[in-house]
PABA-963649 format. One line per 5 residues: for each residue x, y, z of C-alpha. Coordinates in steps of 0.2 Angstrom, whole numbers, plus 2048, in hexadecimal, padded with zeros to 3 digits. Each point is the difference from the previous one (the first is absolute). Layout:
BEGIN
X,Y,Z | ...
end
This chain:
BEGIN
800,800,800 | 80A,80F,7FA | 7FD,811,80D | 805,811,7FC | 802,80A,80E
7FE,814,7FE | 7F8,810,80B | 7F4,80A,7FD | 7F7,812,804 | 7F2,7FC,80E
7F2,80F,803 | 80C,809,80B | 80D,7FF,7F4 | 80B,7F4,80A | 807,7F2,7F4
7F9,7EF,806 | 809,7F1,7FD | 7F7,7F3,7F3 | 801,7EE,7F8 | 7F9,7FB,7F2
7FE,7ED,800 | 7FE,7F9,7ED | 7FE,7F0,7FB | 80D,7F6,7F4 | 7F3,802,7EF
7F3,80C,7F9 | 7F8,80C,810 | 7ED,7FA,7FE | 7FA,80F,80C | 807,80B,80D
7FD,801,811 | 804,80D,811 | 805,7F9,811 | 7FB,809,80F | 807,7F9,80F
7FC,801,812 | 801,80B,80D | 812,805,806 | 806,7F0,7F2 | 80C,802,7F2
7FD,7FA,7ED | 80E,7F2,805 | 7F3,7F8,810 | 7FE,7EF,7FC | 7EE,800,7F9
802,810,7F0 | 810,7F6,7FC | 7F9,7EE,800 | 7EF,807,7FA | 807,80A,7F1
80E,7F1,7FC | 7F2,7F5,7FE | 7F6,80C,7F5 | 80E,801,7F5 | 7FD,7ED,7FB
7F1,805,7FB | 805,80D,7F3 | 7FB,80F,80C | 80E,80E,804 | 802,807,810
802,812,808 | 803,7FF,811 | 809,80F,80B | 804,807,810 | 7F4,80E,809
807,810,804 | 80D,7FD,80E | 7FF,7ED,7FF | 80F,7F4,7F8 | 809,80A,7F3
7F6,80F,7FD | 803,80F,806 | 7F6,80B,80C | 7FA,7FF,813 | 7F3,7F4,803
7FB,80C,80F | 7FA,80A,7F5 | 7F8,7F3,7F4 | 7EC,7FE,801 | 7F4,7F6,7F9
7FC,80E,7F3 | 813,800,7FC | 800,7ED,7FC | 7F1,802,7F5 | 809,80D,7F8
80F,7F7,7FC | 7F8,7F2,7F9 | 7F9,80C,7F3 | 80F,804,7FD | 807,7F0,7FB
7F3,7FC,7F4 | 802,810,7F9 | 814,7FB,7FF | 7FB,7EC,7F9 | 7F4,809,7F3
810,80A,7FB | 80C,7F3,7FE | 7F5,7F1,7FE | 7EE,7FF,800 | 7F4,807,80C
7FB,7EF,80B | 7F1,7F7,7FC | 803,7F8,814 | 7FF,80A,810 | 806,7F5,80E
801,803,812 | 803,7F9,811 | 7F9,806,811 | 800,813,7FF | 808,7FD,7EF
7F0,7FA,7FC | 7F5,80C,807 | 80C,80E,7F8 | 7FC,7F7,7F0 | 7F0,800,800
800,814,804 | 80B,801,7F2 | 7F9,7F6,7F2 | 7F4,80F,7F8 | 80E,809,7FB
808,7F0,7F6 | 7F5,7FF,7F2 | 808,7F4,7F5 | 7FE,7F3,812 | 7F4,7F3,7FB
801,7F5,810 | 804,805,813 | 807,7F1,80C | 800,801,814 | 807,7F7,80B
7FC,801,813 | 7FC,811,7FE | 7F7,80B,80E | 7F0,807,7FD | 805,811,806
810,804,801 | 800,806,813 | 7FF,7EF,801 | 815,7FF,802 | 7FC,80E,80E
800,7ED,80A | 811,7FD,7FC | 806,80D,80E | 7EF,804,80A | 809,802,80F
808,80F,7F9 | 7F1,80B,7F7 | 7FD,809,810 | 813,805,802 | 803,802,7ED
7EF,80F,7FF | 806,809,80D | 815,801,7FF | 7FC,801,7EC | 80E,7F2,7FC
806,7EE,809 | 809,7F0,7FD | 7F9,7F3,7FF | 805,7EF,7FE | 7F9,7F5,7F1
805,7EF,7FC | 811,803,80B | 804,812,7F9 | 800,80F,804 | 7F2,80E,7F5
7FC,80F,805 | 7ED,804,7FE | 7FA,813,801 | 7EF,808,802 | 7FF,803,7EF
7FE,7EE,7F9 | 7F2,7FC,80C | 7F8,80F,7FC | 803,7FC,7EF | 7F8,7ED,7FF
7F3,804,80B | 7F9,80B,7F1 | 800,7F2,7F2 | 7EF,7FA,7FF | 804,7EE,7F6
7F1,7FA,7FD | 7FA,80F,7F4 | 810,7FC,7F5 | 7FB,7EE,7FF | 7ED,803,7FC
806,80A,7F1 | 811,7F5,7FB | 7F6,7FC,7EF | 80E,7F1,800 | 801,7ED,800
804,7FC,812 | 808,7F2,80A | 800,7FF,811 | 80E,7F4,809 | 7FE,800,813
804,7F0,80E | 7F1,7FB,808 | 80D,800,810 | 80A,80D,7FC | 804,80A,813
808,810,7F8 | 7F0,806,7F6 | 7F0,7F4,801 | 7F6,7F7,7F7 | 7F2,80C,802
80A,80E,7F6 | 800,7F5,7F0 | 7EC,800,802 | 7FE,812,804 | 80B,802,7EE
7F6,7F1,7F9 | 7ED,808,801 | 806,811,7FC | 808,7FD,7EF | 7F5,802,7F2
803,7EF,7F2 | 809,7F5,7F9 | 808,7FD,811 | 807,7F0,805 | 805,7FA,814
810,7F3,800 | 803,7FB,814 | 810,7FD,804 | 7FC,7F1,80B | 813,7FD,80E
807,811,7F9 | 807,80B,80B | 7FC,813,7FE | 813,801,7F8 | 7FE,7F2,7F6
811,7FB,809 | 7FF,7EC,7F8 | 806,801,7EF | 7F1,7F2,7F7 | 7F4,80F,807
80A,80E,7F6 | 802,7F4,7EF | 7EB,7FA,803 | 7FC,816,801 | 808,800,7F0
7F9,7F2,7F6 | 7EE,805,807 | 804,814,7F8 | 805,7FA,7F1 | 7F4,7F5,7FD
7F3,80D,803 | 806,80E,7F9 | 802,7F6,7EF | 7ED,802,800 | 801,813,800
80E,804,7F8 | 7FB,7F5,7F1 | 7F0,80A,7FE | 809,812,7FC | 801,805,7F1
812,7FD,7F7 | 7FF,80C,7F1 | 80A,7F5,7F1 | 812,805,7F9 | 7F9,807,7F1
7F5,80B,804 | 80E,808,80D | 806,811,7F8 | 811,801,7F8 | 80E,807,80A
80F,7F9,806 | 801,7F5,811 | 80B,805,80E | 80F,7F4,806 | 801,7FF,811
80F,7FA,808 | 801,7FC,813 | 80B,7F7,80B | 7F9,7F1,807 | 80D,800,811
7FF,7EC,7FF | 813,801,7F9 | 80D,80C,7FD | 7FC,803,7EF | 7ED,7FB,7FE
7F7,809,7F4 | 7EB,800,7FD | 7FF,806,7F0 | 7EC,805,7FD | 7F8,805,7ED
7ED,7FF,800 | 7FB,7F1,806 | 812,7F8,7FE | 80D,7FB,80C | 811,7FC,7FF
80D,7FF,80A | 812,805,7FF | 80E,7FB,808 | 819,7FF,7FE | 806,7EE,7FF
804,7F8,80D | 813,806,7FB | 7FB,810,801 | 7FA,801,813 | 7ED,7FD,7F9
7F6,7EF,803 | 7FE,7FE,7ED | 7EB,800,804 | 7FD,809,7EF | 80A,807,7F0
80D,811,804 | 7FF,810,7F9 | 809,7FA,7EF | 7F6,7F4,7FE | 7F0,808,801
808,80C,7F3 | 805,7F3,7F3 | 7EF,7F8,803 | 7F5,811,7FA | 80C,801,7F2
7FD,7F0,7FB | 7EE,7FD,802 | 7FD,810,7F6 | 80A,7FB,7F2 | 7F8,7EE,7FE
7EF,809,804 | 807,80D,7F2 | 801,7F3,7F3 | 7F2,7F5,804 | 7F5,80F,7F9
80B,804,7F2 | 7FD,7EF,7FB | 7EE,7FE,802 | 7FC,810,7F8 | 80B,7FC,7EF
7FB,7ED,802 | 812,7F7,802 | 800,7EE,805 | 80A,805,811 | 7FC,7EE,80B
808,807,812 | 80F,80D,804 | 80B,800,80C | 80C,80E,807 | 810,7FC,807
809,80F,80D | 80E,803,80A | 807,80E,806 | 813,807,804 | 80B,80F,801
80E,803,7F3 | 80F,80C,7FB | 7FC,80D,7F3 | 80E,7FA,7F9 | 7F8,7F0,7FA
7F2,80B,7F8 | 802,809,7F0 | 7F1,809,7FF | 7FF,804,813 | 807,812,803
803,802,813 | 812,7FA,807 | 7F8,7F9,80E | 7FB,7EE,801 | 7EC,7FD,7FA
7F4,7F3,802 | 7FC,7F4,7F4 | 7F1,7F6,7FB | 803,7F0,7F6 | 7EE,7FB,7F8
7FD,7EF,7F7 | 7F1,7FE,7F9 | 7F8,7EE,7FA | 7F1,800,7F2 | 7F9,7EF,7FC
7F5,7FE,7F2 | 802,7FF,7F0 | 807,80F,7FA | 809,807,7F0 | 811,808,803
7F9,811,7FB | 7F1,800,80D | 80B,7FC,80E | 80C,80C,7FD | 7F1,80D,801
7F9,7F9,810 | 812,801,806 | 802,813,7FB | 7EC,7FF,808 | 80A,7FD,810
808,80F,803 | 7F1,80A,7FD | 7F7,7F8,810 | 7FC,80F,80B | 80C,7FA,80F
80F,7FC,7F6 | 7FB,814,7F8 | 800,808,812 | 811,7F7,806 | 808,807,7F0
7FA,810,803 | 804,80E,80C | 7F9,7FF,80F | 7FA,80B,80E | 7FC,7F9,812
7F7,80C,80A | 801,7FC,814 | 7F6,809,80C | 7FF,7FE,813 | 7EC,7F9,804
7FA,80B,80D
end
């Protein structure tokens, strides 16, 4: 399961950190992972949950709320409003450099923040929670004991899950606000509700409260022996085969509008470091990944071909592509073509028509045509060749713009 690891710009500007789990084919459907309260994307469950979803063909986006993990910020100063914030924020940055997710996935308060949050992801088809309160004051039990103290000093530690979080005035002010149930009346998305019948954290009775407010299609799933952290793995790998199953349902119904109708302009390449090795490359175009990787010799893990590779291989697809419609369109007998590259440096010296001093890069093309050809039409499809639009921009000068993304 390849992961690139990056940041981005939460609500308050703070760059939180992120991972986008993809799965080892062709991405089928994106999907966001809210974790729970005063959790990480790495906990156990987004992890396990979103590796398992990869198997399925489903992307994941999970990240780190403000202050928490990797990202920057204080989580004193975090609130429930904040966390719905940033989730908007990353699928306004998955729409950007992806696709908008059809999937909105949460756990615990994650969950409940999803559900506030999912009117303003359009594009999201089907909304999954597991355990998740029924109002979010609900984690006010986490650390009863110290509501009194926390309204009237304005700010105290408390301890959660054997660390230390400071929890001000503010975020109970802020939760107490959230009225859930309005947002789920309203969601106008398919729903599925995954809750433990003996979970201790957040009961059972949440799930219901969730269950008869929400409008259909919406679907219960109990999580029977599940802890309210999915702690056991089987639990996290069963959440996963249970959404994707689901969600097939829904996601298969929205319209996919066909790559003919789409308008002509040309497609972005997007290149990102997955952070599974030193070199690792996701290289996205459309609908297509690739990855991209040094030989081992290099210091890479040979997982995918290297930047010369991937040169030689445009070059060569685009003069076989090239000839292919030459060939059809005057009618030659061309059976199959094959194009041969490599790549090197050389002296100037050992190249008359070359006028830098300086040593140059050369490409050495062999091209095969089978088929039964007279000499004349293969030497036109040879002279064909150089005319491919590829082989015309690498002979060409070239300028390379580079800007800094904001």
């Amino acid at each position: 399961m390849p992961t690139e690891r990056f940041q981005f710009p939460g609500a308050a500007g703070h760059m939180l950190a992120a991972a986008l789990d993809l799965p080892d084919g062709a991405v089928h459907a994106y999907a966001l992972f809210a974790h729970c309260f005063t959790c990480g994307k790495d906990v156990l469950a987004a992890r396990r949950i979103s590796a398992a979803l990869t198997l399925k063909g489903i992307a994941v986006l999970r990240f780190d709320f403000t202050g928490l993990g990797s990202s920057e910020g204080d989580f004193a100063n975090s609130t429930f409003s904040s966390n719905i914030a940033d989730l908007v924020k990353a699928a306004d940055h998955l729409r950007e450099i992806r696709q908008a997710p059809a999937i909105l996935i949460g756990h615990s308060l994650g969950a409940a923040a999803i559900l506030a949050a999912a009117e303003q992801v359009p594009e999201a088809k089907a909304v999954v929670t597991i355990a998740a309160p029924s109002d979010p004051a609900h984690v006010t039990d986490m650390f009863a004991e110290h509501v009194d103290a926390i309204r009237e000093k304005g700010e105290v530690e408390v301890k959660l899950a054997g660390r230390p979080f400071s929890i001000k005035r503010e975020f109970l002010d802020d939760i107490a606000e959230h009225n859930l149930m309005t947002k789920v009346t309203r969601l106008h998305k398919a729903l599925l509700i995954m809750h433990a019948p003996t979970d201790d954290t957040v009961g059972i009775d949440n799930a219901t409260k969730v269950f008869v407010a929400a409008k259909h299609p919406k679907s219960f799933v109990s999580l029977a022996g599940a802890d309210h952290l999915l702690t056991q793995k089987h639990d996290a790998i069963y959440v996963a085969d249970v959404i994707a199953a689901w969600a097939g349902r829904y996601l298969n119904a929205v319209a996919v509008t066909p790559v003919a109708s789409l308008p002509e302009e040309p497609r972005k390449v997007v290149v990102s470091e997955t952070r599974a090795s030193k070199f690792q490359q996701v290289i996205t175009v459309g609908p297509h990944q690739i990855l991209a990787d040094e030989p081992i010799a290099a210091g890479g893990e040979n997982t995918g071909p290297g930047p010369y590779d991937l040169l030689l291989s445009a070059l060569g697809a685009c003069t076989a592509m090239t000839m292919r419609l030459y060939a059809e369109r005057k009618a030659l007998p061309m059976d199959h073509v094959t194009v041969t590259l490599n790549h090197k440096k050389i002296y100037a010296r050992d190249c008359e028509e070359c006028e830098t001093k300086d040593g140059i890069d050369q490409i050495e093309r062999v091209i095969t045509i089978d088929g039964k050809l007279d000499a004349e039409q293969r030497a036109k499809l040879m002279e064909i060749a150089d005319k491919c639009p590829v082989h015309r921009t690498l002979t060409s000068k070239i300028r390379i713009v580079t800007t800094a993304a904001e």
